[in-house]
N, C-alpha and C positions, 0 to 999 in steps of 0.2 A: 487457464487460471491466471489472474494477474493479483496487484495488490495495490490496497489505497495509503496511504500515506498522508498524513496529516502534517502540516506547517509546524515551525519553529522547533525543530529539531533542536536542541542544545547538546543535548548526550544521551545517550543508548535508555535510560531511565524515564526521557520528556520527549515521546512521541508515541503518538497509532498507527500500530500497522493493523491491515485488514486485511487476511488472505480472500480473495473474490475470486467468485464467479460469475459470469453472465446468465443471468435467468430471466423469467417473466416475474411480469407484476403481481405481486403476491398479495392477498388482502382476506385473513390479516397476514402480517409474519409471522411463521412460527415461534414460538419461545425460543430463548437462548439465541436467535438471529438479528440482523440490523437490515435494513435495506437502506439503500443510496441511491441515487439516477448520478449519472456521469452524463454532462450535458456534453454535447458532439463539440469540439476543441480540435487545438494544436496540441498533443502531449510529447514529450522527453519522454521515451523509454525506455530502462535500464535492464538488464539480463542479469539476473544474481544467479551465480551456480554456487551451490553448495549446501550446509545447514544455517540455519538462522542465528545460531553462535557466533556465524564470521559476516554476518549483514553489516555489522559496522563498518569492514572494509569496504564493502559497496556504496555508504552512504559518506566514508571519506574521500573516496574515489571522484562520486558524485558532488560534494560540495568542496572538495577539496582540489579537482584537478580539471573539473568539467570548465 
């Protein structure tokens, strides 16, 4: 499982998270689903342990000390 993360973070209120998984190409998507293609890249990958309450440390971590 990973997660997509959408740009300009300001504060915990102005961002997407998307908990993912890797699947096949689906056609259609189910209701209530999204699909994405993640094109083959260089990614930053970060390890969050805990619940999604304390993300913000990871993402001050991340833009705060990376």
């Amino acid at each position: 499982m990973f997660s997509l993360n959408y740009p300009e973070i300001t504060d915990e209120s102005n961002f997407t998270y998307i908990a993912s998984i890797e699947g096949i190409d689906l056609k259609p998507v189910p209701s209530g689903m999204i699909q994405r293609t993640i094109l083959s890249s260089k990614y930053a990958v970060f390890t969050h342990k805990g619940s999604l309450n304390n993300l913000k440390h990871t993402y001050n971590c991340i833009y705060g000390v990376w």
